[in-house]
N, C-alpha and C positions, 0 to 999 in steps of 0.2 A: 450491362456491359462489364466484362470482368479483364482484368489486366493480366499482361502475360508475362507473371514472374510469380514463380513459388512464395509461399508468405513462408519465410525461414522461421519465424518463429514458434512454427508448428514442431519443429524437432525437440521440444523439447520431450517429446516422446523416447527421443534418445538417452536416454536420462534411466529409463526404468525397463525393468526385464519384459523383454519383446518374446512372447512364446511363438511357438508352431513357424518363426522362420526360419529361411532355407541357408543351405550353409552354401554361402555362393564361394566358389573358392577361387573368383580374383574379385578382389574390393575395387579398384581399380577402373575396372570392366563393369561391375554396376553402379561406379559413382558415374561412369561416362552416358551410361545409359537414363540413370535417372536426371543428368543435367539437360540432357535432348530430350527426356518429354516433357520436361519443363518448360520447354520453349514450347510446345505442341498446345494448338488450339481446344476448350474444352471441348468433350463430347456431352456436355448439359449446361444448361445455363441458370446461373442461379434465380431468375426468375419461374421458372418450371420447377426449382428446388420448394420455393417457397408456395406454389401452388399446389404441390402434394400437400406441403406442410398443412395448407387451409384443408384441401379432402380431407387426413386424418383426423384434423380437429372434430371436423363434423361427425367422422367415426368415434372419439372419444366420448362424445357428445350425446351419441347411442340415435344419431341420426343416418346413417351407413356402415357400410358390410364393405372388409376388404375382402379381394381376390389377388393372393401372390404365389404365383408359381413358375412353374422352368426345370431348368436340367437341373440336377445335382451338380453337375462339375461341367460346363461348358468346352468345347474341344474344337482347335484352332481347323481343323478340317469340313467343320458340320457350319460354317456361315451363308452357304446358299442360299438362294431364295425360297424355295422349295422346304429347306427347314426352316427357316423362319414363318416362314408365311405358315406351316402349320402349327409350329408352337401356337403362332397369335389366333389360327383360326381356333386352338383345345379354349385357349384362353376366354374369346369370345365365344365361343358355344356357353361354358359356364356362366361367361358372367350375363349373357341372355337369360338363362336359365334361373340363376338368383335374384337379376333385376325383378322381372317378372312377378317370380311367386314370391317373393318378399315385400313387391311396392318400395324398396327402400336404395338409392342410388350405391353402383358398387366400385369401389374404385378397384380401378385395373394395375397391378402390379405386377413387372417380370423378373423373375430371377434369372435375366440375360443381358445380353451385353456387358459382360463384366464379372461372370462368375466361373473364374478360370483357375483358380486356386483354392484348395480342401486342405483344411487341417487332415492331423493324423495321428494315430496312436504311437506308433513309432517310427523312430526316422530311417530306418530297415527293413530289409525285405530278404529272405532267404528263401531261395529254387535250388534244390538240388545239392545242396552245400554251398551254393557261390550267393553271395552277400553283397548287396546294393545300395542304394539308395532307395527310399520308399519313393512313388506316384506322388509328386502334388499338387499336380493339375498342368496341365498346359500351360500354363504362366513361367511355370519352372522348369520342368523337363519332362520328357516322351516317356509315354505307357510302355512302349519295347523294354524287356529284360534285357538290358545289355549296357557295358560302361558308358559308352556313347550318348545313349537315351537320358539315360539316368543321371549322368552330370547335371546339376543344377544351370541354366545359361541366364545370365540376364536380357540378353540378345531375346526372347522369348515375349519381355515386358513388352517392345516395341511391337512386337507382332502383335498381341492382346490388343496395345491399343488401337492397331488399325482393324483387327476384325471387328472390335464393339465398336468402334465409328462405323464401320460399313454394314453390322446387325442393327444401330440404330437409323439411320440412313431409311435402309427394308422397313424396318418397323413404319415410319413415317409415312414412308410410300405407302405402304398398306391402307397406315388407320384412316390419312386424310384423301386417298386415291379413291373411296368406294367401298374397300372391302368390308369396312367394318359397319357399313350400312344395314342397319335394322331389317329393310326388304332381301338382303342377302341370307337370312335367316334357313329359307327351304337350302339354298345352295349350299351351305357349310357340311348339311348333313348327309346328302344326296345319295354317295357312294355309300352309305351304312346304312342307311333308315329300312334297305326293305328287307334287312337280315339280321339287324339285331334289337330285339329287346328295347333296348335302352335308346335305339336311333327310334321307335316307333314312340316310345314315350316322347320323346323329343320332339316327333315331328306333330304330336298332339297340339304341343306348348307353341310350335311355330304357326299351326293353323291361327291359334286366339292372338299370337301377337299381331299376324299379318289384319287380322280380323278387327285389333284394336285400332291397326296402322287404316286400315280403308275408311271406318269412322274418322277418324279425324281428319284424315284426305278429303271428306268428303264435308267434313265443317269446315273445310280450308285452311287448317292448321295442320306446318311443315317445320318444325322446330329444326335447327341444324344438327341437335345433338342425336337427331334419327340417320344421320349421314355419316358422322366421324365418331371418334372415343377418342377419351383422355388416357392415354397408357404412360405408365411410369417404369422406369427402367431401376435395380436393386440387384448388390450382391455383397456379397461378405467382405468385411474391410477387411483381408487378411495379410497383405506385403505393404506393410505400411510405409514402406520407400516407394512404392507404386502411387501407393495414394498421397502420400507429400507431393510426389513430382507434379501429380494433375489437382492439388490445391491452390485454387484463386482467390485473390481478393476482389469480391462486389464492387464495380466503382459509386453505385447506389447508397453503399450502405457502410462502405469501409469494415466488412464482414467477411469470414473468410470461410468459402465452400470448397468441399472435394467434388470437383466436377468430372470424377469419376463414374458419377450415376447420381439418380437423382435423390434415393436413399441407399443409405448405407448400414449394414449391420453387425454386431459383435457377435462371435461364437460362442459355444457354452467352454471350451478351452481357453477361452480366451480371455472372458468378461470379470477378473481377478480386478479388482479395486484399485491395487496398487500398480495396474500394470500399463504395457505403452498403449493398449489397445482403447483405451476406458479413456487416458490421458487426451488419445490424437482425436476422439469421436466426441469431448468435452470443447474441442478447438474451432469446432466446424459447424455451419449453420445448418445442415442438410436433417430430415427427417433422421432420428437414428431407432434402428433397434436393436435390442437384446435377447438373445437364446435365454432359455430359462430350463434349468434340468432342471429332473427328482429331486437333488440335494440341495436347492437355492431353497435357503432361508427369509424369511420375513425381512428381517433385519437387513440382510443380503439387497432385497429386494428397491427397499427404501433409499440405501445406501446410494446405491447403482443411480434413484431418481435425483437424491443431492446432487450426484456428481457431472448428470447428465443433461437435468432440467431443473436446475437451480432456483428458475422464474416461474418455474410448474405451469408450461405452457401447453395447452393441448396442441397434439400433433407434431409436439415435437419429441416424444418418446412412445417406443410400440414397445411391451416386451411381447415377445414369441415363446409359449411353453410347447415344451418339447417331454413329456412326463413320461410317454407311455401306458397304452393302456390299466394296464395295473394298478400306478399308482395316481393316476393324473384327478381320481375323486377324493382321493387322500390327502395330495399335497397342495392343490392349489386352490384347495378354499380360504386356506389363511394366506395364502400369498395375494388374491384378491379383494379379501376383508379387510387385510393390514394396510394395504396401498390405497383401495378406496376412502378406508377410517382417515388417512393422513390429508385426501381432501385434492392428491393429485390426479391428473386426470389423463392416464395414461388408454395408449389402444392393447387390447387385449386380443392376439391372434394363434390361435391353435397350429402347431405344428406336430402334427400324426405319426410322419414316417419316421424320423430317428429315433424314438423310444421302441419303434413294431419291429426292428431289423433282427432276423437270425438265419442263420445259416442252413438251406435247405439239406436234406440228404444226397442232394447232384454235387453241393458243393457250392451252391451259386448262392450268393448273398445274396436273399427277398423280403418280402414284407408281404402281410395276407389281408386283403381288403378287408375282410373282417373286423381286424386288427387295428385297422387306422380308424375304418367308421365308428370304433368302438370307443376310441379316444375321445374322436369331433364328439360323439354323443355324451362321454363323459363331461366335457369341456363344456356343452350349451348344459346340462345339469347342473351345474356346478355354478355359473353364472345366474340360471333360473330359482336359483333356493336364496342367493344373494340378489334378487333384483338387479345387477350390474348386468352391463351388453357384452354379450359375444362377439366382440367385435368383426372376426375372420378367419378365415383360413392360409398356412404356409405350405405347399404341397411341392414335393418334386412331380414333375410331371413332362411328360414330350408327347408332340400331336404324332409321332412314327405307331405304327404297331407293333410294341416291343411285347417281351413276354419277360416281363421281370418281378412283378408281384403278383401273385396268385390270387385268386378268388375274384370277385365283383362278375359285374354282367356279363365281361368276355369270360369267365369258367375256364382262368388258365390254371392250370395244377401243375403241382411239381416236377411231373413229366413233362411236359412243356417248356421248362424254362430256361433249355438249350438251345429250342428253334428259334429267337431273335433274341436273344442277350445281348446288347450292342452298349450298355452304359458304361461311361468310361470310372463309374468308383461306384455311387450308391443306388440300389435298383428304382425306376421310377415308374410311376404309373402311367398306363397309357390310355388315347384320346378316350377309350370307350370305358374302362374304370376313370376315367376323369368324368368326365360326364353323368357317370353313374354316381358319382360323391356329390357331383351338382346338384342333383335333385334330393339326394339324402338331406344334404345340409339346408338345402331350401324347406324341408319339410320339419328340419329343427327351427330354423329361425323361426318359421311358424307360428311351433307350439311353444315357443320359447316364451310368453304369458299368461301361459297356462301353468296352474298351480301344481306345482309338486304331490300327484296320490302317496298320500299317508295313511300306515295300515292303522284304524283304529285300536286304541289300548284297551289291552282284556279289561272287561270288565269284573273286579274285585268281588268275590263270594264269601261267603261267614263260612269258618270250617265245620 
């Protein structure tokens, strides 16, 4: 049961340099807004907060596999049923897919309801010679070029919170109405299995589940977790006035949650030591994680667990690396060796797409399947040479058929990536490259005990 009054003493985030927020220009206007959602009922309750907390544990533990994915920048227009109900159906295809060929329980995470606001590189945007405000998501202001759009509104928070009340709301209806029922399996893929690739591999994997499911039917074992899923809701803690306002205090535990979601994450902008983002996500009980670029240091890395997981709890800290192909075999063996040496017991989740991003020849910001699976493969190497768990994967992804990263099973190519460009910032993968990274990574976790081929050393000759 949690009380319905802000825990003030969470601002002391005010205190320290707040990066990537928005320049609201009446203060007024968002103190008025953030004191009305302070009165507003959580959309999570900290009891669900703390039952992620125990799944991750079990992930740190090297006893489960996360799955967290979603839009890049969620958009106050796309809350239908119909969209949600396919995010969760990409979601579940996957995590069918890893359950399965892994044998190891996976916990489900969305980056929805609640992932309305994108840092950015700069707070400008220039069309034509006229000069704006940059996009930062719907939380803040309209993708339209035009003064209007582009004002920053706090008016906007209030909207957020009532679409991720009513995408969690759908979400619920889904998991526990049926949908997510194991025998639903054939269904999910129906309209794709007799044309592509990757639904026929799929529809392999459904025959042995269904196959597994009749055996046990027929031993008269009906577990309920054949019927619903556990889904966790996740998105970037970036307006940290957003997230004071929906901060409660546990009456349990005299604890203080952002009941904004059930986990909460830092960006790789944002996760500066000394700043307000590090400071408000120290304050709060909720699962936290941290972006991890190319340039996070060891030191960096440890620091971040003082300041996060003090009592070095599993489950209560995930970092998220974000490396890119290129460097992710370079940089994050010491970031893994140093953190494991100090004895904490953090989850380790690969994030592919923001290190893969460049700019096609159309113009269109994508990412090449290639590109990300090259990472995911870096990432289980990397963990396989240190014995430590792979914990998961962080994917942008939506169950639409977009065309916005090229390559994998659908063979979209850069010509292509004008006929459904529909992302509202960074390009994501769609159901059928989602799917297709399912079975990829299921076939890493695999081999992921299998010892590293090492080329034998020449053999030394007298001259």
């Amino acid at each position: 049961m949690l009380a319905d009054h802000t825990v003030t003493a969470l601002d002391s985030w005010r205190r320290l340099p707040a990066d990537q927020q928005p320049a609201w220009p009446d203060t007024d206007a968002l103190n008025g807004v953030v004191a009305e959602l302070s009165s507003y009922p959580p959309l999570v309750f900290a009891g669900e907060c703390d039952l992620l907390r125990e799944r991750l544990a079990r992930v740190a533990r090297g006893e489960a596999f996360v799955l967290q994915g979603g839009d890049c920048a969620e958009t106050l227009d796309a809350v239908g049923a119909e969209e949600v109900r396919d995010k969760i159906k990409t979601l579940l295809q996957m995590s069918a897919v890893l359950t399965y060929a892994t044998s190891v329980p996976v916990v489900k995470i969305g980056r929805i309801a609640g992932q309305y606001a994108k840092p950015r590189s700069r707070n400008t945007e220039i069309r034509d010679g006229v000069e704006l405000p940059v996009y930062r998501g719907d939380s803040v202001n309209g993708l339209e070029f035009t003064p209007e759009a582009r004002t920053p509104d706090p008016e906007r928070l209030k909207r957020v919170y009532h679409a991720s009340a009513a995408t969690l709301n759908l979400i619920r209806a889904f998991i526990t109405g049926g949908y997510a029922d194991l025998r639903q399996v054939h269904e999910w893929n129906r309209d794709f299995v007799a044309s592509s690739p990757i639904g026929e591999r799929y529809e392999d994997l459904a025959r042995a589940i269904d196959d597994a499911l009749t055996f046990l039917a027929a031993c008269g074992a009906d577990p309920r977790e054949f019927h619903s899923a556990e889904f966790f809701s996740s998105h970037e803690a970036l307006l940290l006035d957003y997230e004071t306002a929906l901060t409660r205090t546990d009456s349990r535990t005299n604890r203080a949650y952002d009941v904004s979601a059930h986990m909460i994450w830092i960006g790789e902008r944002t996760r500066r030591l000394d700043g307000a983002h590090v400071e408000f996500a120290s304050s709060v009980r909720n699962p936290i994680g941290v972006k991890l670029g190319p340039t996070t240091t060891a030191d960096e890395a440890l620091a971040l667990i003082d300041r996060l997981d003090p009592e070095r709890e599993p489950g209560r800290l995930t970092f998220i690396t974000r490396m890119g192909r290129d460097k992710v075999r370079d940089v994050l063996p010491e970031l893994v060796a140093k953190v494991t040496g100090s004895g904490a017991q953090v989850v380790w989740l690969c994030d592919p797409m923001h290190g893969n991003t460049f700019e096609a020849s159309s113009g269109h910001k994508t990412r090449h399947f290639d590109d990300v699976l090259d990472e995911v493969r870096g990432f289980f190497e990397v963990h396989r040479a240190l014995a430590t768990h792979p914990g998961g994967i962080h994917i942008e992804l939506t169950g639409d058929d977009v065309t916005e990263c090229v390559g994998g099973g659908d063979r979209i190519g850069v010509g292509d990536l004008h006929q459904r460009y529909q992302t509202a910032c960074d390009p994501r993968l769609n159901r059928y490259q989602s799917l297709d990274l399912a079975f990829q990574v299921a076939e890493l976790y695999r081999a992921r005990a299998t010892p590293l081929r090492r080329e034998p050393a020449p053999i030394a000759t007298a001259a």
